[in-house]
BATORSE-220026 format. One record per residue: x, y, z of N, C-alpha, C in turn; residue in one letter. Coordinates in steps of 0.1 Angstrom, whole numbers, plus 5000, padded with zeros to 4 digits. Example, Ala and Ser with C-alpha at 12.3 -4.5 7.8 and 13.67 -1.06 7.14 Angstrom:
513249435078512349555078513249675078a
512849785071513749895071512950005079s
//
This chain:
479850775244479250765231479450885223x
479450875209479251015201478151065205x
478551205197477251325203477551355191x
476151365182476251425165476051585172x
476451695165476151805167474551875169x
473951945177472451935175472352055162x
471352045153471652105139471452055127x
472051945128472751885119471651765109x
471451775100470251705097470951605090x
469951455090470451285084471251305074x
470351395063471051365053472251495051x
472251575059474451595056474951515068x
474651495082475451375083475551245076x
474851185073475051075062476051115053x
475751245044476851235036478451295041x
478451345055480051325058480451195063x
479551095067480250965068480650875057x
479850895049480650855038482550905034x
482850985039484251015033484751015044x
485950945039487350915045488351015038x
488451155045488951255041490751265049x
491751335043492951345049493051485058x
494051515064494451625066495751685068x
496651775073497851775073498351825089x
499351785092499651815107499951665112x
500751675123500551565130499651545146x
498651635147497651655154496851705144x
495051695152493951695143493451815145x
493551915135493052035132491352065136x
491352195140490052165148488652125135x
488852185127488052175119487652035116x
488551955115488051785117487651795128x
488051775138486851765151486051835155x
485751935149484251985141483251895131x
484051875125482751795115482851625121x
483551585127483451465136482451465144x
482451575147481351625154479651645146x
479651695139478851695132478251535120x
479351455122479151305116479551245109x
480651315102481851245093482551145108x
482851035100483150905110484450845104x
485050855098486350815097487150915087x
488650895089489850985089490750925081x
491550935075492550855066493850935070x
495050875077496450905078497450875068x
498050975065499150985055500450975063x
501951005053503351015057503151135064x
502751265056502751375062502551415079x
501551265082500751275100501551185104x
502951115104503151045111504951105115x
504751115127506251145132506951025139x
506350955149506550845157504950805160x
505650665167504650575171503850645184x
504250705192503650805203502750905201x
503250955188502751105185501251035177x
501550895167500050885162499350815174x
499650795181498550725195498050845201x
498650935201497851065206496751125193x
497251155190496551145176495251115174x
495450955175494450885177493350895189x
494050905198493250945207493051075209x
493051205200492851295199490951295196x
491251175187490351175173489051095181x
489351045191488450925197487951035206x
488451125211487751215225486251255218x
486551305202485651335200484851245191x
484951145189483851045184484750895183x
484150855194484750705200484950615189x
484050595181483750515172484350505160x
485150635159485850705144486950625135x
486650585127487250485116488350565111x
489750515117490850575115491850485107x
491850505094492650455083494250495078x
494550395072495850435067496350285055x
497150365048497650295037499250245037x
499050105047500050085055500149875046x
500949905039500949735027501749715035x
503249735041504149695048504649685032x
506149655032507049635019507449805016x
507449825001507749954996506750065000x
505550014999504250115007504250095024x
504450225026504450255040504350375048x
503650345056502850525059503450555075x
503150425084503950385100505350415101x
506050385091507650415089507950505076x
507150555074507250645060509550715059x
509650735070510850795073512350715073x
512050605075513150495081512750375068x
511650345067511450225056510750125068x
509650005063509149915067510549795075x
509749775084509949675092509249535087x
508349545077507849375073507649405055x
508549315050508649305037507449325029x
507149325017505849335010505349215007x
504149244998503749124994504249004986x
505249124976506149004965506748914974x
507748964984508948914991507548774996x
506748815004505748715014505348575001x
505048634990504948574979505548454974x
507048484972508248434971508648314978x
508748354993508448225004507348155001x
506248154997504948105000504647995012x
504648075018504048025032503148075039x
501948045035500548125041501348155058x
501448075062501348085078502548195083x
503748205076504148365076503648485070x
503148495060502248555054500748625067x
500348535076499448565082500348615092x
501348585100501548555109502548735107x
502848805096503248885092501749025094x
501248945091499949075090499649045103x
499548975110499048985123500049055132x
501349035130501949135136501749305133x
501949325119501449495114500549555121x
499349445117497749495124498049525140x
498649435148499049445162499649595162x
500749655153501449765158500249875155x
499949845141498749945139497849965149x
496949875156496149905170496749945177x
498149935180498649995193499050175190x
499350185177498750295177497450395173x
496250305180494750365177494450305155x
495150285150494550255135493950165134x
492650175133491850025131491350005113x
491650045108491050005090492050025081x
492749925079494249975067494149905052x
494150015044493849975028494649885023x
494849755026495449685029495049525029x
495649415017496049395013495749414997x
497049424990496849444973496649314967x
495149264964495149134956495149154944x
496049204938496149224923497249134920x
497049044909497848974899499149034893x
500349054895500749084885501049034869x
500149044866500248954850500549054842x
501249174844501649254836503049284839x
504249264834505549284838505749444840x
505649504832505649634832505149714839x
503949664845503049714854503649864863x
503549964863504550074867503550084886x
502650044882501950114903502149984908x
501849834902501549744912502849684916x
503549584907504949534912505049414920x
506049484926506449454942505649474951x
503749534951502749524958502349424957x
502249344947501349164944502249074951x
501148964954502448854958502548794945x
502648814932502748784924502248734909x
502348654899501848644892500848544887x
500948474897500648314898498948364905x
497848284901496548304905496448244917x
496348114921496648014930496948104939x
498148154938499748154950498348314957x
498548424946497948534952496748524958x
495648424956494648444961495148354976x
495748244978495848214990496548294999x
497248364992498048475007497248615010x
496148625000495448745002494348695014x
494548585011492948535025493748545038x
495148475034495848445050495948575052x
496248725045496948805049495448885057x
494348885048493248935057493048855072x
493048735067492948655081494048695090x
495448725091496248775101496348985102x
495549025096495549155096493849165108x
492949105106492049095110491849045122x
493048925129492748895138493848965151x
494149095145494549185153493649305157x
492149275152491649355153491149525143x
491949505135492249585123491449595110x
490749575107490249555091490449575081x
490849495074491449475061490649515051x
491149605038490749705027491649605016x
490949485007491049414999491449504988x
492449524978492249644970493149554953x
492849574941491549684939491449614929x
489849644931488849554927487949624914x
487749544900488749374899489549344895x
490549424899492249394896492849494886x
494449504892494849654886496249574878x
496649404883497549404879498049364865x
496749414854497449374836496949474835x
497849574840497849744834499249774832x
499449874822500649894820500550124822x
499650174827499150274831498750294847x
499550364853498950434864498150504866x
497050444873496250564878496150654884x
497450674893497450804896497850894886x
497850884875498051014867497150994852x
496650844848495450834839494550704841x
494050704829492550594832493350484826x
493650394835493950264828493050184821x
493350054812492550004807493049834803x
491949784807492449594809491049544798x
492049494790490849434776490649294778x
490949244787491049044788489349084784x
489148944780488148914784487348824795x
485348814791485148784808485448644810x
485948544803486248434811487548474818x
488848504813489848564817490048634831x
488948754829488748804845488048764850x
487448614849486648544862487648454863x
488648394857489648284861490648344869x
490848464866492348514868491748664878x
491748754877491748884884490348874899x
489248774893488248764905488748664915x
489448604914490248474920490548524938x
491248624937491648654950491048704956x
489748764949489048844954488148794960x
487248634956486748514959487048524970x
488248464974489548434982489148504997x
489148654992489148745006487948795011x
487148745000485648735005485448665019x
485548495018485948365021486148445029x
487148515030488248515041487548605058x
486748645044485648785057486748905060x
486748955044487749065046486049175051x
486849295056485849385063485549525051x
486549535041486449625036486749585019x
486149635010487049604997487349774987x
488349814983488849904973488649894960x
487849974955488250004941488650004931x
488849994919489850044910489550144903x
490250284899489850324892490450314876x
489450194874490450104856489050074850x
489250094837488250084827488149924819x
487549844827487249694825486149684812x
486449714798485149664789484349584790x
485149464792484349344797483349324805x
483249424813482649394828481249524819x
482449684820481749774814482549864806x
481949874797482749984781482850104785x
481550154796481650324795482250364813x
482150284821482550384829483650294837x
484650364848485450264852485050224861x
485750134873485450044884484750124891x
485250214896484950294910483550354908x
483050404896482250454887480950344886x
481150244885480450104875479550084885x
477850084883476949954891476949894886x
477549774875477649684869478649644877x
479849694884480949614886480749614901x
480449714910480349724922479149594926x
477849694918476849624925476449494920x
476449494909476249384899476949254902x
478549274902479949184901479649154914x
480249264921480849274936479849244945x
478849274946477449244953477149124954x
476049174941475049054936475548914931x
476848894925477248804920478548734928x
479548784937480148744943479748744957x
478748824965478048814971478448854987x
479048984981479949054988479049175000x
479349115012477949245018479049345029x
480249415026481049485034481049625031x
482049695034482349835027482849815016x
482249905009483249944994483950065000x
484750074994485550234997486450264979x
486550384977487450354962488450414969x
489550414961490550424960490750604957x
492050664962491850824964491350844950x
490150994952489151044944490051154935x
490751184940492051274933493251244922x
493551104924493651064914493551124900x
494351144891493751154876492651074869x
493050944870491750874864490550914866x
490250964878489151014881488651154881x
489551234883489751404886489751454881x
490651414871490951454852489751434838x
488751364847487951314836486451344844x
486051314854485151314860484751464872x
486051514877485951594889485351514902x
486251514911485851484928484751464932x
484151584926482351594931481651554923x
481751524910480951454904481151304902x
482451254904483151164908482351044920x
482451164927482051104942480451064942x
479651164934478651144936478051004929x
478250974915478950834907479050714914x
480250754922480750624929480050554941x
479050694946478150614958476950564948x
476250644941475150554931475750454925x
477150434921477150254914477350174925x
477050214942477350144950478450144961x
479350234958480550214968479950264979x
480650304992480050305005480850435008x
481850455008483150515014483550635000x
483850715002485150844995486550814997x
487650794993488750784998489150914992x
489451035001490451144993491251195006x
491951275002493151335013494551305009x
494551195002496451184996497151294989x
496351364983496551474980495651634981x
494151624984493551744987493651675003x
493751775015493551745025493351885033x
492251935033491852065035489952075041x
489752125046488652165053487152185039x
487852265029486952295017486852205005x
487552125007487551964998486151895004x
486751885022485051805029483951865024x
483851985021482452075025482552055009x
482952015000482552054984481851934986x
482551804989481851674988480551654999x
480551705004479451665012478551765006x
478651895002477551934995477151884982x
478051834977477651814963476951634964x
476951574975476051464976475051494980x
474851624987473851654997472451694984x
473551804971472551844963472251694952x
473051594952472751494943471851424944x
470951394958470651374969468851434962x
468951544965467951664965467451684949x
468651664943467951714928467451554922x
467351424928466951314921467951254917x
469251274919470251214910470651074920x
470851124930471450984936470250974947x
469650824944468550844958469150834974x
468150884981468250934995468650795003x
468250675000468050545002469650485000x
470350484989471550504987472550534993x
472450674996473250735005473050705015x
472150665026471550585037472350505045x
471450395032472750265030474550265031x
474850345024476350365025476650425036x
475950535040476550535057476450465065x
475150355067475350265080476150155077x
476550125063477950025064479350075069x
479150225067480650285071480350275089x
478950285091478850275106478750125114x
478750085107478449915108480549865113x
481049915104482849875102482949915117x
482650095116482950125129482850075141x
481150035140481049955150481749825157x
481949755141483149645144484449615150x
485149775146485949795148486549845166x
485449955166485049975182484949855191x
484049765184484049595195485349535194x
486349545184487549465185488949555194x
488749695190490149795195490049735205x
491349825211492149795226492649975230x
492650005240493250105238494650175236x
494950235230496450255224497550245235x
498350175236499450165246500250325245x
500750345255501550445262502850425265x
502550295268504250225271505250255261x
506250345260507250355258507850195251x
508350115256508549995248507049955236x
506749925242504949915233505449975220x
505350105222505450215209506350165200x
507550175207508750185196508650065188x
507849925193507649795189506549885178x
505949895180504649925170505150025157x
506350115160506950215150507750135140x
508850045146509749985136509849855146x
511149765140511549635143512849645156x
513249785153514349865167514349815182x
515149785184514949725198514049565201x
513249505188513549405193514049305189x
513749145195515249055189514949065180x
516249075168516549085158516648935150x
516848845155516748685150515148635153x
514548695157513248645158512148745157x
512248815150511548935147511048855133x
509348895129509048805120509048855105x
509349045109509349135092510949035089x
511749045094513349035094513348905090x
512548765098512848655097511748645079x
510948695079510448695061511148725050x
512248845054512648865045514148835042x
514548755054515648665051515548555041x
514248505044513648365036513348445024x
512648545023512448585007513148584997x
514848655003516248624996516148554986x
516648544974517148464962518548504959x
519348424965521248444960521348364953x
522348394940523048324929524348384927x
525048284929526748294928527048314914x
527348404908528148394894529448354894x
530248304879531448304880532348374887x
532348484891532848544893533548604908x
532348524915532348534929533248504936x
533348644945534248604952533348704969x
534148684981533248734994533548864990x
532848954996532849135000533449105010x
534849155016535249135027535749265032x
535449355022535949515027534949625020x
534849725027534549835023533749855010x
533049835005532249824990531749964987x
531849974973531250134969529650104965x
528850174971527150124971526750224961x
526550144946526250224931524250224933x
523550324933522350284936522050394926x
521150234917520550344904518850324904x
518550464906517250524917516450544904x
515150464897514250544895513050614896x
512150654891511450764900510150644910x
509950774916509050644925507550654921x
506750554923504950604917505050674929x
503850694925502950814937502550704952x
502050574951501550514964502750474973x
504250474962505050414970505650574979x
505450644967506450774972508250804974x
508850914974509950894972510750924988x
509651004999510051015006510950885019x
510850765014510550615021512150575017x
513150575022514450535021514850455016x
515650385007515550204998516950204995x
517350064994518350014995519249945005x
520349915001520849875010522649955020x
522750045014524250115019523750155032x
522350155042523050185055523250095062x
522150015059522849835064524049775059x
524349785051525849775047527149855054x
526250005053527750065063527850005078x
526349945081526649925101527649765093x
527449735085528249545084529449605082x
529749655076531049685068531449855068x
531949885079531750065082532950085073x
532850205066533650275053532850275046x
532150165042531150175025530850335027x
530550335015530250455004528850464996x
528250544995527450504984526850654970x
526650614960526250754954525050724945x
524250764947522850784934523050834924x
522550694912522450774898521450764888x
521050844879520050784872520350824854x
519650774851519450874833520750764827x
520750824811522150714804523150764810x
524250814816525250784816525250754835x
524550684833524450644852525950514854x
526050464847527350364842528250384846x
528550474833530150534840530350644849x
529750674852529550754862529650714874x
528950594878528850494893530250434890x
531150404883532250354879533050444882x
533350564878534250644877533850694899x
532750684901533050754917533150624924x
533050494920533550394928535150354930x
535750454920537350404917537850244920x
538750214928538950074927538250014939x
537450054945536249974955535049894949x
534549804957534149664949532349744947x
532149724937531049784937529849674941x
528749744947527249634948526249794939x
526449714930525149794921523349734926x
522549864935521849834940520349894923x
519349804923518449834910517249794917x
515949854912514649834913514249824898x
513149704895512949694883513649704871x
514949664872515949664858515049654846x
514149554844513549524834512749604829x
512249734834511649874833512149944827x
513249974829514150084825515650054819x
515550134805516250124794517750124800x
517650274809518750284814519750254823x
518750144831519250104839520049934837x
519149924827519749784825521249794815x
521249954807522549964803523850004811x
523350024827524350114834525049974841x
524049884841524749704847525649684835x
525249644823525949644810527549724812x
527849824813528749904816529649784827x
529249824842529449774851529849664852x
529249574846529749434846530949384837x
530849494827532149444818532849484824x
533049634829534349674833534349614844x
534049594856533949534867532749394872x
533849254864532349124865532549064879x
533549164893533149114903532149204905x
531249244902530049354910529149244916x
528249344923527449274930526249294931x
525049264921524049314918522649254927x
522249364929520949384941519649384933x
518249294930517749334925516849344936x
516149524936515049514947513649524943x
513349474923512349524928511749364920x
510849344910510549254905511449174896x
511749034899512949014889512248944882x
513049014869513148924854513948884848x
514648924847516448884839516948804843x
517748694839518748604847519648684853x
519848634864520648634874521948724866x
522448824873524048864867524548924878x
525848934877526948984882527448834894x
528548874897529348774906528248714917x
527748754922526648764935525348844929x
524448774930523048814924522348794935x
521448884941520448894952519448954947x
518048894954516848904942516048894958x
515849074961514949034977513749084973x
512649074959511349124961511249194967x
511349284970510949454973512549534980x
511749654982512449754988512349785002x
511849725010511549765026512949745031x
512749865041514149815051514549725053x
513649635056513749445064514749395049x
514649445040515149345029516249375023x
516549555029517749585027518849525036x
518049505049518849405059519349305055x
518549235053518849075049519649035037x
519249165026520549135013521949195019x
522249325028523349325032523849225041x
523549145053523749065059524448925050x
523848885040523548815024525748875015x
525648985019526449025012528049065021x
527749065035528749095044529348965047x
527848875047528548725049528748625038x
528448685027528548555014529548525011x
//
């Protein structure tokens, strides 16, 4: 059983359970198993903590020696977001691709595998699934995170997906709430803002969220987006109108709130961490999410003091803060009744890290995102039957997907087809440029989001005239008609999809 430190009084451990803080290393610095010690109860893992599937099971069980119970998180969507394969790229497509197919029962059957690897390496709470709409084309964070745009389609793959994440044992972090996807602003760098009105966001954005209620999701996320409708003055994360009011009282929601990282701009830039934090447990949330970017020993200790004094001077009642810790201890608990202990097994692991080693025809990230596929033959078409020059016009990445996560398709292409080539380009003259270093080799111009970017859609322009056998890859949300000789449209960027469009393109 845990042992709180002797010392240590209710109300600062209360307020270190509340946050789900990061750190850096791929072992846990003592100073977290210090204040683990003292009653902060869950941990959040980034790219930075993960080297292999081995090293986070130790990890994990680094983290459990000293408090069994410890709610060990990670922001693991599968698709372009990925924290388990941060290095290599996902092994199970995203949500667009799962979308695309619409088949709840792969869809579940997809999360229930994740959740499986995730337990086997000690992670039991992953911020995970994105039920946001994309009803905004533009949308620069969400994307290729939605299963898409359709209300219907997203709310039923968000139940199946909690339902197959969940019944691995894992708890699913419904996110973000009440929907981030008719923003045309990121929050990780400002305060976005969604003007629908309230019949709009009860038809459309609370839909999935209904959905994953239903579903007996364990956790729900944040938004930090400024809803008028709901409330004019403060945002999601911020709001007891929207938390406790919406989310509570009126959808009748009794789990963790957690917001979404507190570092963020929307929040950081406008509010500060600590005053932030304090905010977000009085409008009701339960949880802190910070570490994606502060992940330091003096980050914990500002936020736990600064609830400890909000606490003390009347600002946020004692009752409050209470409350929000025994729901973070409540998950734990849940979570403790469902884990397993982290496999050791060598095979085990490497299953739990990527799709490597096993069958590859029956593997279910692989078999998803074969079916997600969308090929259209243009005029033009003719097979790749040699060597192809891989034109990959890169641009920048948000902050959740990150740029460190590999995308595309030229290494799967070089194992099909060994010679390929490939070169990255961006900005206006990406065109001739991928033209001029392709010389007479058949190009596959690989794109994320063409419809985003100005540049990108003039560098195909280029390309297709001078060369209309090309062979265009779209990896991220498609909008445009179909072009070039061969058009492949695999909803997202995960490894699994760069497989399946090269395979798509070695055998077309």
């Amino acid at each position: 059983m845990t042992t709180i430190a002797s010392g240590t009084d209710t109300l600062t451990r209360d307020a270190l359970a509340v946050l789900q803080p990061g750190f850096t290393g791929t072992s846990a610095p003592s100073w977290l198993l210090r204040r683990l010690g003292e009653g902060l109860a869950s941990v959040g893992l980034f790219g930075r903590n993960i080297a292999t599937p081995a090293q986070v099971a130790a990890l994990t069980a680094q983290l459990r020696a000293e408090r069994d119970d410890v709610l060990v998180a990670i922001d693991e969507e599968g698709g372009d977001v990925t924290r388990l394969e941060v290095r290599t790229g996902s092994s199970f497509p995203g949500n667009h691709a799962l979308g695309a197919v619409d088949d709840t029962a792969l869809t579940e059957a997809v999360a229930h595998e994740l959740g499986r690897r995730l337990a086997a390496c000690g992670v039991n709470l992953n911020w995970a699934p994105s039920a946001d709409i994309n009803s905004n084309v533009d949308n620069p964070v969400i994307g290729v995170r939605s299963f898409g745009a359709d209300t219907s389609l997203v709310a039923r793959h968000t139940a199946a997906y909690v339902s197959g994440l969940q019944s691995a044992g894992v708890a699913a972090c419904t996110k973000h709430f009440p929907g981030h996807g008719d923003t045309a602003v990121d929050s990780h760098h400002a305060m976005p803002r969604i003007d629908a009105e309230l019949s709009v966001l009860d038809s459309r954005e609370l839909v999935p969220f209904r959905a994953a209620i239903e579903a007996g999701t364990r956790a729900v996320m944040s938004a930090h987006i400024l809803v008028p409708a709901l409330d004019p003055v403060h945002p999601a994360t911020l709001s007891r109108r929207i938390l406790t009011g919406l989310l509570r009282e009126e959808l009748g929601y009794d789990g963790l709130i957690v917001t979404d990282g507190m570092e963020m701009q929307a929040i950081s830039a406008t509010y500060g961490i600590e005053r932030g934090s304090v905010l977000a447990i009085a409008a009701g949330a339960d949880a802190i999410c910070v570490g994606g970017g502060l992940s330091d020993e003096p980050t914990v200790l500002r936020l736990r003091d600064a609830l400890v004094a909000a606490v003390r001077s009347g600002e946020l009642p004692e009752e409050r803060l209470a409350d929000a810790a025994a729901r973070v201890r409540a998950l734990a608990a849940w979570t403790a009744s469902t884990q397993t202990t982290p496999s050791t097994s060598s095979s085990a692991l490497s299953s739990a890290g990527s799709a490597a080693g096993s069958d590859a025809s029956t593997d279910v990230g692989l078999v998803a995102a074969r079916r997600a596929l969308k090929v259209t033959r243009g005029a033009h078409f003719a097979p790749v039957t040699e060597a192809p020059y891989v034109a990959a016009f890169t641009p920048v990445a948000n902050i959740a997907v990150g740029d460190e996560t590999p995308w595309g398709v030229a290494a799967e292409l070089r194992r099909l087809l060994p010679g390929t080539e490939t070169g990255s380009f961006t900005g206006e003259r990406a065109g001739a440029e991928a033209l001029a270093a392709a010389g007479s080799r058949r190009v596959v111009a690989v794109v994320r989001d063409a419809h985003r970017h100005t540049w990108m859609a003039e560098a195909l322009d280029i390309l297709l005239a001078a060369r209309p056998d090309t062979v265009v890859v779209e990896m991220g949300v498609p909008q445009s008609p179909p072009r070039g000789a061969l058009h492949i449209a695999t909803h997202g960027a995960a490894r699994v999809c760069g497989l399946a469009a090269a395979e798509a393109i070695a055998g077309a």
